[in-house]
VEXNU-488473 format. One line per field, with one value per atom (N, C-alpha, C): residue number from 0; atom name; x, y, z. Coordinates in Angstrom, 2 decimals. Example, Ala and Ser with C-alpha at 12.3 -4.5 7.8 and 13.67 -1.06 7.14 Angstrom:
# residues 2
num (0:0:0:1:1:1)
atome (N:CA:C:N:CA:C)
x (13.19:12.30:13.20:12.85:13.67:12.90)
y (-5.69:-4.50:-3.30:-2.25:-1.06:0.03)
z (7.80:7.80:7.80:7.08:7.14:7.87)
# end
This chain:
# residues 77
num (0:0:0:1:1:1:2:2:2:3:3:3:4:4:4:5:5:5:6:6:6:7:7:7:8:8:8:9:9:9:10:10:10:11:11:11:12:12:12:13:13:13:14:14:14:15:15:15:16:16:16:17:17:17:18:18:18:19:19:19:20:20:20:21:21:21:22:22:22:23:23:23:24:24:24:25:25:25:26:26:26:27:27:27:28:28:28:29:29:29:30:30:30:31:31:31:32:32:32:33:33:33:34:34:34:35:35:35:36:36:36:37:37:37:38:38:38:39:39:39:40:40:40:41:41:41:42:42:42:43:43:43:44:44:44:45:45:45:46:46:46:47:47:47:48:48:48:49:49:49:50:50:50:51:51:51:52:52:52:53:53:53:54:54:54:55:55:55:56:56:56:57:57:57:58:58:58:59:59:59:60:60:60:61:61:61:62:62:62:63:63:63:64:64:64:65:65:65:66:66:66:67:67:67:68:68:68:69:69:69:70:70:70:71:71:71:72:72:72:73:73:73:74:74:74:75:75:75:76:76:76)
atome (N:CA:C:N:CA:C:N:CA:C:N:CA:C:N:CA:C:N:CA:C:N:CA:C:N:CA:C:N:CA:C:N:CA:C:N:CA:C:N:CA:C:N:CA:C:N:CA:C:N:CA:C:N:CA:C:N:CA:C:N:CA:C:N:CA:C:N:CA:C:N:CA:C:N:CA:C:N:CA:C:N:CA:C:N:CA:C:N:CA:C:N:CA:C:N:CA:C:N:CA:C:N:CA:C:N:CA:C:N:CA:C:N:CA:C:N:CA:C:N:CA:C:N:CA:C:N:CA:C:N:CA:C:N:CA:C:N:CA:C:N:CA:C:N:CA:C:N:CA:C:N:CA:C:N:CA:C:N:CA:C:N:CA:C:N:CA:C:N:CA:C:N:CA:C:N:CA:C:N:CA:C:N:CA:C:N:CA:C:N:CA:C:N:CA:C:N:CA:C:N:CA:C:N:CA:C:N:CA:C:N:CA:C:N:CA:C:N:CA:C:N:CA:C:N:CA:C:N:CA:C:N:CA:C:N:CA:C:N:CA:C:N:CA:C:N:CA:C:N:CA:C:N:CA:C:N:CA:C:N:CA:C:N:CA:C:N:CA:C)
x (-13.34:-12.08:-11.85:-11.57:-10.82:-9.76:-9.61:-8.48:-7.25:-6.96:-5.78:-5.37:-6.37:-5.94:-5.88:-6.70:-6.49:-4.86:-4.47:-3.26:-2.02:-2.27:-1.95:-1.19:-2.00:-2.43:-1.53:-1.90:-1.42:0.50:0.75:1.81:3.05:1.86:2.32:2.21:1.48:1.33:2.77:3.15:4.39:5.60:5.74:6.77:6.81:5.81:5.48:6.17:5.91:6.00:7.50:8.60:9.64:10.75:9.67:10.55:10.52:11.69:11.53:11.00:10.52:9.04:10.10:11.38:12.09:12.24:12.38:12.80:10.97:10.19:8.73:8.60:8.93:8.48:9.42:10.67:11.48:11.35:10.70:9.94:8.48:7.54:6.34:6.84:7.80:8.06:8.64:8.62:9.28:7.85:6.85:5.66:4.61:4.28:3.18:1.86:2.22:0.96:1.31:2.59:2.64:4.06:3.60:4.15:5.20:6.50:7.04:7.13:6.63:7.35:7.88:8.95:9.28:9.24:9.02:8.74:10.03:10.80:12.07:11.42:12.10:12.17:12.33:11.18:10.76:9.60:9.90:8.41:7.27:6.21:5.07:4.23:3.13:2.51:0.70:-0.12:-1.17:-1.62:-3.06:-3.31:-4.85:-5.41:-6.53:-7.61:-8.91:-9.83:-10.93:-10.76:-11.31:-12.47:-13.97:-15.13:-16.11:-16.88:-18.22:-19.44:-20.32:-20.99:-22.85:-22.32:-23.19:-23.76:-23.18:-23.02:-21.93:-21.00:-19.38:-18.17:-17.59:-15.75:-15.74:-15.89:-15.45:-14.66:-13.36:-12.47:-12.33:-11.95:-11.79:-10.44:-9.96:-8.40:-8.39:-7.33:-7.60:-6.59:-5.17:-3.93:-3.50:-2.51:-1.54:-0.67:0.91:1.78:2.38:3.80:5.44:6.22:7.42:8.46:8.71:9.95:10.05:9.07:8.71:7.90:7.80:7.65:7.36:5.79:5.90:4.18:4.01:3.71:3.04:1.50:1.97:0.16:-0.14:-0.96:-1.07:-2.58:-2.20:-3.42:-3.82:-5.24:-5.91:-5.80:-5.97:-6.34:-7.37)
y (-18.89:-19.53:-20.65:-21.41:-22.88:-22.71:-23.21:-23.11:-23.16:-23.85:-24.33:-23.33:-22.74:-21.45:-20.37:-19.92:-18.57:-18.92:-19.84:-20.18:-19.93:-20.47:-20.21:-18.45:-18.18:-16.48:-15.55:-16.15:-15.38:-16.45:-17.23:-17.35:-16.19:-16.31:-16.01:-14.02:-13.41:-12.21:-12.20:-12.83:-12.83:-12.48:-13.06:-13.72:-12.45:-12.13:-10.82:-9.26:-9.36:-8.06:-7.82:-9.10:-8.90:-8.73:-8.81:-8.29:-6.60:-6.00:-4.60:-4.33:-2.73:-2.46:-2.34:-1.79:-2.03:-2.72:-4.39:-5.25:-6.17:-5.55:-5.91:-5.24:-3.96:-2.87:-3.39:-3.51:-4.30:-6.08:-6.42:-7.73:-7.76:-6.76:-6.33:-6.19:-5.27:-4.27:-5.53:-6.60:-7.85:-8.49:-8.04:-9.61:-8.91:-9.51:-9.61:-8.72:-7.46:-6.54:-5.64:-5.28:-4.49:-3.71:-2.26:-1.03:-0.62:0.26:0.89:2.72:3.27:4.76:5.73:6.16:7.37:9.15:9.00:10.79:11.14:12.10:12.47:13.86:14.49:15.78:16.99:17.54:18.66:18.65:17.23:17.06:16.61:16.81:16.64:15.57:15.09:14.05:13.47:13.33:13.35:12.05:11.50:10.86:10.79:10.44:10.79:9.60:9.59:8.33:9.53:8.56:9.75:9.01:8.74:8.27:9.44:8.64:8.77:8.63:9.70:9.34:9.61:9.59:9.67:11.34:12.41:13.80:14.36:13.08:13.80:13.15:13.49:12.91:13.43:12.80:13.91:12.60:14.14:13.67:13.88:13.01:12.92:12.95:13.84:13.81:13.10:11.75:11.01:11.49:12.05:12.11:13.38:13.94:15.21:15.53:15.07:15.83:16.09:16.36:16.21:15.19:15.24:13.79:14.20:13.20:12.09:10.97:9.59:8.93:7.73:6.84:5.54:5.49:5.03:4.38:3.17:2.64:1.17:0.63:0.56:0.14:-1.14:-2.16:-3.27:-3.24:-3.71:-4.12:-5.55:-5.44:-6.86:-7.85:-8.69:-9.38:-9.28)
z (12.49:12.18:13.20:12.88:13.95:14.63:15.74:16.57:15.69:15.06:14.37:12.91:12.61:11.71:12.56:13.34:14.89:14.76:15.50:15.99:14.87:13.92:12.69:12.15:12.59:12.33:12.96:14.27:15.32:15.10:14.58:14.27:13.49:12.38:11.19:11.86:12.54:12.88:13.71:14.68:15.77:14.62:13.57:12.80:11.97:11.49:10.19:11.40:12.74:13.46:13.85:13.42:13.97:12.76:11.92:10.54:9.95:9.93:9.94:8.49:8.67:7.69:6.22:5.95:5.27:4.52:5.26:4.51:3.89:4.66:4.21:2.59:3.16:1.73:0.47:0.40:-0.51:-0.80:-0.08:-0.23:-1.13:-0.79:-1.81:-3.13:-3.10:-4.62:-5.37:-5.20:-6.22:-6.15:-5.68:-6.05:-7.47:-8.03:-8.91:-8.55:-9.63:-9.25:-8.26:-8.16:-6.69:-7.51:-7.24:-7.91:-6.55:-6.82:-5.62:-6.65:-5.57:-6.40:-5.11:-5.56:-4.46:-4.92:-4.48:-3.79:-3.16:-3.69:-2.69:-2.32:-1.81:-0.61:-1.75:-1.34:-2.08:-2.99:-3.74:-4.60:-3.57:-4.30:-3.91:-4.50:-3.90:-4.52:-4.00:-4.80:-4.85:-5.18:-4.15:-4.83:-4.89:-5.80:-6.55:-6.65:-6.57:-6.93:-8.18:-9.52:-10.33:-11.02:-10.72:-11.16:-12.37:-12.94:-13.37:-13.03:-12.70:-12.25:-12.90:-14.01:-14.80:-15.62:-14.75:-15.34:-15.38:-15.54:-15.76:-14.67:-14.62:-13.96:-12.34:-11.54:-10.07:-9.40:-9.17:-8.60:-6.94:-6.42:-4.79:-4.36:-3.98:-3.49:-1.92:-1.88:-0.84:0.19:-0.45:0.06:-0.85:0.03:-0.78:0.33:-0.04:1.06:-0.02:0.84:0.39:1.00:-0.60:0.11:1.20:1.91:1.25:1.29:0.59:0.56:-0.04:0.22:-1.07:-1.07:-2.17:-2.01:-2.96:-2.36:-2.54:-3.28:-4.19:-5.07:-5.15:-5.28:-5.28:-5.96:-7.62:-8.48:-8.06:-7.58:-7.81:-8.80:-9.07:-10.01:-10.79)
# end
């Protein structure tokens, strides 16, 4: 990277760290491709990566608690 994007970066990092995670997470949940879901207290919630792998479906559990919780998805393009 060039001095002038580093610098850049490390701008834009100073600026991004003094904004609380709150108003970040309610800033995501309005952009394009980006899911919000909550989990309140008591439910539970899982999350799953579920492939083929050529003799059938296996699933990988990545995550499993309880609320409370948001979670944040963000589809690629």
């Amino acid at each position: 990277m060039s001095a002038s994007a580093d610098h850049a970066a490390t701008v834009m990092q100073e600026t991004l760290s003094g904004i609380p995670t709150n108003d970040l997470i309610a800033e995501l949940a309005t952009r394009e491709g980006v899911e919000l879901y909550q989990v309140k207290d008591e439910e539970k919630y899982i999350v799953q990566k579920i492939w083929n792998d050529g003799n059938g479906f296996i699933a990988q559990t990545l995550e499993s608690y309880e609320g409370p919780i948001r979670i944040i998805t963000v589809v690629d393009p």
